[in-house]
C-alpha positions in Angstrom: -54.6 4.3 -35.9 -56.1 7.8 -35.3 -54.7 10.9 -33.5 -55.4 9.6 -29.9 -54.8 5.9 -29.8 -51.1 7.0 -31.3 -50.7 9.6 -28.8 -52.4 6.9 -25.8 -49.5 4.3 -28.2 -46.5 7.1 -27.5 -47.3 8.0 -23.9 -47.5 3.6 -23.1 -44.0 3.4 -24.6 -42.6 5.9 -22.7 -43.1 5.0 -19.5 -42.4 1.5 -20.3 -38.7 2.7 -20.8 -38.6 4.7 -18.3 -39.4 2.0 -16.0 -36.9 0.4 -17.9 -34.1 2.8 -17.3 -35.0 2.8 -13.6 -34.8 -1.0 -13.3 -31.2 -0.8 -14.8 -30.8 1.9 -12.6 -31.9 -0.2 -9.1 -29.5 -3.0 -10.6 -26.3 -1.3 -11.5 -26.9 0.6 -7.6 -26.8 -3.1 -6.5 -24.0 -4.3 -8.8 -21.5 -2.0 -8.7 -18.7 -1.7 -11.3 -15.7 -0.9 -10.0 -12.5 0.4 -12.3 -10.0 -2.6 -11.2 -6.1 -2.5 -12.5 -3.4 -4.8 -12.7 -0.9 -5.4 -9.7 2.6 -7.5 -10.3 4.8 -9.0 -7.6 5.1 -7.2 -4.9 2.5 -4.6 -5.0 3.2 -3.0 -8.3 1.0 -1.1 -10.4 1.2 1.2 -13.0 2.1 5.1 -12.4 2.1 8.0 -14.9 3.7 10.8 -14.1 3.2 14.4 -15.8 1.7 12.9 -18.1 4.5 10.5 -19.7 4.6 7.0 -20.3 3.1 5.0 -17.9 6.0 2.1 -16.1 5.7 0.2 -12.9 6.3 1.9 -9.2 5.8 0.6 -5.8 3.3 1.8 -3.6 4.5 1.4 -0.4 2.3 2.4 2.8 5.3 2.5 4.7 7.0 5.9 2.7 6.4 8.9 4.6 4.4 11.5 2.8 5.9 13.9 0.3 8.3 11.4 -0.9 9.1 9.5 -4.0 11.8 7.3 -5.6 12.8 7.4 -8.8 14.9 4.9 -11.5 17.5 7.6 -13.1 16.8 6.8 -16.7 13.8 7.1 -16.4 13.6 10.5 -15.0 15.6 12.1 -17.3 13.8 10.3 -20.0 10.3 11.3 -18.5 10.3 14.6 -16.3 11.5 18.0 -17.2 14.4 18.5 -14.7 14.2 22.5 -15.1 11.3 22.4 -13.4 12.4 21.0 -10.2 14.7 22.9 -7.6 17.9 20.2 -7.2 19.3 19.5 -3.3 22.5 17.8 -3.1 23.7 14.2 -4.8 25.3 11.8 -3.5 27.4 8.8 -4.4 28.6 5.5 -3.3 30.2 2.3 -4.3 27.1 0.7 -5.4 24.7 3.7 -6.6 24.2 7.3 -6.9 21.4 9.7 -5.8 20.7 13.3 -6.8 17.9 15.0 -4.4 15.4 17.5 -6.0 12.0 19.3 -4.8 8.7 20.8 -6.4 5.5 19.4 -7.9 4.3 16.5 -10.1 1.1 15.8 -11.5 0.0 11.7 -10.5 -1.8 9.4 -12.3 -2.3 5.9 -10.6 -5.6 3.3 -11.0 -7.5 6.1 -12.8 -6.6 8.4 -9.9 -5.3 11.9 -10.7 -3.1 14.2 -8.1 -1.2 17.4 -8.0 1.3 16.8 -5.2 4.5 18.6 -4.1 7.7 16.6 -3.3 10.2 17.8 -0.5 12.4 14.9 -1.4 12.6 13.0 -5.0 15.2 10.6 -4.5 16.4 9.8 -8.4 19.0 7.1 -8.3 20.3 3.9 -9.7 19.5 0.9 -6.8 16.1 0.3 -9.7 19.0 -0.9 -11.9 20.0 -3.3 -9.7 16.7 -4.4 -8.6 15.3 -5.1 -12.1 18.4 -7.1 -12.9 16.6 -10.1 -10.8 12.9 -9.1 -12.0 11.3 -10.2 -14.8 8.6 -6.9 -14.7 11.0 -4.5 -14.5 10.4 -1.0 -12.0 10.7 2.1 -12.3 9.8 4.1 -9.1 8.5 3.9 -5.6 5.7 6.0 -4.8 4.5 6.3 -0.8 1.5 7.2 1.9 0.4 10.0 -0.9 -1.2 8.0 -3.1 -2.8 6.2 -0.2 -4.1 9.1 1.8 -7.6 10.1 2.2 -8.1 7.5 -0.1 -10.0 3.5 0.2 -7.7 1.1 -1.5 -9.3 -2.2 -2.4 -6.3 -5.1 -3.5 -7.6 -8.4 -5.0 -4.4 -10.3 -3.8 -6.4 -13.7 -5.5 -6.3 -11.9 -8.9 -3.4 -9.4 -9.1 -6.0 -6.6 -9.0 -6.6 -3.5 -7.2 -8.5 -0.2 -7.3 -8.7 3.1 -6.1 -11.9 5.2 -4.5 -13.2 7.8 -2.7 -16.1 6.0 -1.1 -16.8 2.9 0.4 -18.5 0.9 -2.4 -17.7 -2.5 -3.5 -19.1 -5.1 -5.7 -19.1 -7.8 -2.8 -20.2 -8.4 0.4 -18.5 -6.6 3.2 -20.2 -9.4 5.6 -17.5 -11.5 4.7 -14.8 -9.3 6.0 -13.3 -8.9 9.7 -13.1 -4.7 10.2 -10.1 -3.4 12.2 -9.4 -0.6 13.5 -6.2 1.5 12.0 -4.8 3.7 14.3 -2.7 7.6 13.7 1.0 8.2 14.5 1.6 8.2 18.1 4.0 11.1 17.3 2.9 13.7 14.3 6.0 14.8 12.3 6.6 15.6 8.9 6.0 13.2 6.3 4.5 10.7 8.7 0.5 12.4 9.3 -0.7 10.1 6.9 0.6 6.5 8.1 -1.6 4.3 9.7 -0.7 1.5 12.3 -2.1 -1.7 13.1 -2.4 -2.8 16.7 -1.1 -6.2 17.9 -3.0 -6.8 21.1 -0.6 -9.7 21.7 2.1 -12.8 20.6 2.0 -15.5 22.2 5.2 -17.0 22.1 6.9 -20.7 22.3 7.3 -19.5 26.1 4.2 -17.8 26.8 5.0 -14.5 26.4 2.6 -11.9 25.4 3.7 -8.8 24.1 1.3 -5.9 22.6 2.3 -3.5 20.0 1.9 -0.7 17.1 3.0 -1.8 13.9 3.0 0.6 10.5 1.0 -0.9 7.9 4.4 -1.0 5.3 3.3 -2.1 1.7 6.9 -2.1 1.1 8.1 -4.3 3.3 7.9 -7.3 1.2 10.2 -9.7 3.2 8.4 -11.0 6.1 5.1 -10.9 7.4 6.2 -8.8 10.7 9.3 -6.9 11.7 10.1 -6.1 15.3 12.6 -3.3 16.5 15.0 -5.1 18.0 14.6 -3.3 21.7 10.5 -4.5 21.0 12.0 -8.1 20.6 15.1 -8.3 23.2 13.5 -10.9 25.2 12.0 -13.2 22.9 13.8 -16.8 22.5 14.7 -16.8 18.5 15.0 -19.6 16.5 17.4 -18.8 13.9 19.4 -16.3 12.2 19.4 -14.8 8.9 20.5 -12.1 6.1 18.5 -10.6 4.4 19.3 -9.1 1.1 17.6 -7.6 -1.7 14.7 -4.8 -2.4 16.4 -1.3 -0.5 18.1 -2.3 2.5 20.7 -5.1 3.8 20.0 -6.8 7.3 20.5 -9.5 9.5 18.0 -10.8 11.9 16.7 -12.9 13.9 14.0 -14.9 13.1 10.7 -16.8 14.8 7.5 -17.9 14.7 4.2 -16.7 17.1 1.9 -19.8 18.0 -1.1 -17.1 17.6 -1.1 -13.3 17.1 -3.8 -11.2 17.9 -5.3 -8.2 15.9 -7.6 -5.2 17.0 -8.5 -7.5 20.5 -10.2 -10.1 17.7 -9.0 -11.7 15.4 -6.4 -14.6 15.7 -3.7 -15.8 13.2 -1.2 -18.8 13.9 2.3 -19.3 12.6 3.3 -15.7 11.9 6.9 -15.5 11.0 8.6 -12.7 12.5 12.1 -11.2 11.8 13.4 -9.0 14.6 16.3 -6.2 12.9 19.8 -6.5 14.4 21.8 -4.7 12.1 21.5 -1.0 10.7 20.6 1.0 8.3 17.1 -1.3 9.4 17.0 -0.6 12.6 17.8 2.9 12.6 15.9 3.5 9.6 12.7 1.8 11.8 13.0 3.9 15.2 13.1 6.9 12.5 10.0 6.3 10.5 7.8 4.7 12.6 7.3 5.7 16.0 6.1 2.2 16.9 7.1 -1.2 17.4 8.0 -2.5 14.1 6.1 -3.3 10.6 3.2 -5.3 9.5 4.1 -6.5 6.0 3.1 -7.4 2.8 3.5 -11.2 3.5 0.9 -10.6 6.2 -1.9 -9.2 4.1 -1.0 -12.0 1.4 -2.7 -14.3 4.0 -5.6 -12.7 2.6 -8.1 -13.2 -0.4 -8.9 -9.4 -0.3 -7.9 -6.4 1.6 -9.3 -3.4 2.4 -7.1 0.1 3.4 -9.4 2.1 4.0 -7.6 5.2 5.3 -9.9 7.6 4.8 -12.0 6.4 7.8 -9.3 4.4 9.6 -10.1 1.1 8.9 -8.8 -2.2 7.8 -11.1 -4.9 6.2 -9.6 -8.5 5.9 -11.3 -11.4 4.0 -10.0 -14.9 4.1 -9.9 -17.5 1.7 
């Protein structure tokens, strides 16, 4: 081969991988790989925290912002204490809680944040808690790490990921979009919830009522929960008490023929709790400024879900 048909040879085979490398390019732009990590039962994933060993929190929509709870043992095993400023403790029959205040550096789903906490709430009530879990937790982590943020959760196979954009690997087609709503009322710790409206339940009776609800992670018990002064005139159909997670309450309990999202969308059989006994209730009118909370139960109705807070927005995808 002389001097030219080798250079003619080098120049062919270059842009033959070049073409190459832009194909791959075009194809990974239409299949996009997205970082997915495990959830467990509720919606659990795995949290680092300054860098220590990573253990299981809840991340819970419904915790105001600039919050976090954390299992005792394993904040003293985990976090440097002497860097924190302590508040006050507290103790009870059942538990104990010491209050402190400063910063910690998050890492959640390959998602890294500097954030600084008015209230971590270290305490015991995870000891409790794990004694009926098999996955045992550690922590409860709120709006923060959702804020600003698009969360994607594969409910169908325990998955979920973080991101900063609006880029999935399926068709968003298939979803029904909602629109997510702000606080009614902006105070601190709450600027980063986001609500869900109810444009109406239609009850056994025919009675429609519309609503805001706080899109609660955390709430793991029933799909909605109603203030009770929000549910005072609906016909109930039974009672019940509800014990376990952070709170102890009894309510009442019934069903909506169909409920109505974002003027749209239409789901039957929604089982409803309405709180009659405090710290719930109390703890409710404090936190939410709306009607009640849409739970966890509630998104569970779906294959995947899309929080997508950054631009207000709630994508839903059935079975």
């Amino acid at each position: 081969m002389n001097k030219f048909n080798f250079l003619v040879f080098i120049l062919l085979t270059v842009v033959a991988i070049n073409g190459c490398f832009r194909k791959n390019i075009a194809e990974n732009n239409n299949n996009v790989n997205i970082a997915y990590y495990p959830i467990t039962e509720p919606f659990c994933a795995e949290v680092s925290l300054n860098g220590s060993k990573k253990a299981f929190f809840v991340l819970d929509s419904g915790s105001p912002s600039g919050h976090i709870m954390l299992d005792s043992v394993y904040f003293y095993e985990n976090i440097d204490c002497d860097e924190l400023e302590m508040q006050n403790l507290d103790y009870n029959m059942i538990y104990w809680q010491k209050f402190y205040m400063g910063n910690l550096n998050i890492e959640v789903a390959g998602t890294k944040f500097e954030k600084t906490f008015t209230k971590i709430d270290v305490n015991t009530k995870f000891q409790e808690i794990n004694k009926h879990r098999e996955q045992k937790l550690f922590g409860l982590i709120g709006v923060d790490v959702f804020s600003d943020k698009i969360m994607i959760i594969n409910f169908k196979d325990n998955l979920f990921a973080i991101s900063d954009t609006l880029i999935v690997d399926f068709n968003l087609n298939d979803f029904t979009v909602i629109d997510l709503e702000r606080a009614r009322e902006i105070k601190k710790g709450n600027e980063d919830w986001r609500y869900l409206t109810i444009d109406g339940f239609v009850t056994k009776d025919n009675n429609i009522k519309t609503g805001l609800f706080l899109l609660d992670t955390g709430n793991w018990y029933k799909e909605l929960v109603m203030k009770s002064s929000f549910g005072k005139n609906i016909k109930y159909e039974k009672k019940e008490t509800h014990k376990g997670g952070f709170f102890t309450s009894e309510d009442w309990i019934w069903k909506s023929d169909t409920l109505i999202l974002g003027n749209k969308y239409k789901i039957n059989n929604v089982e409803i709790a309405i709180n009659k006994l405090p710290p719930s209730e109390d703890w409710m009118e404090m936190l939410t400024g709306g009607d009640g909370l849409v739970g966890l139960p509630f998104l569970k109705r779906f294959d995947i879900v899309i929080l997508d807070y950054k631009n207000d927005k709630l994508y839903l995808k059935k079975p």
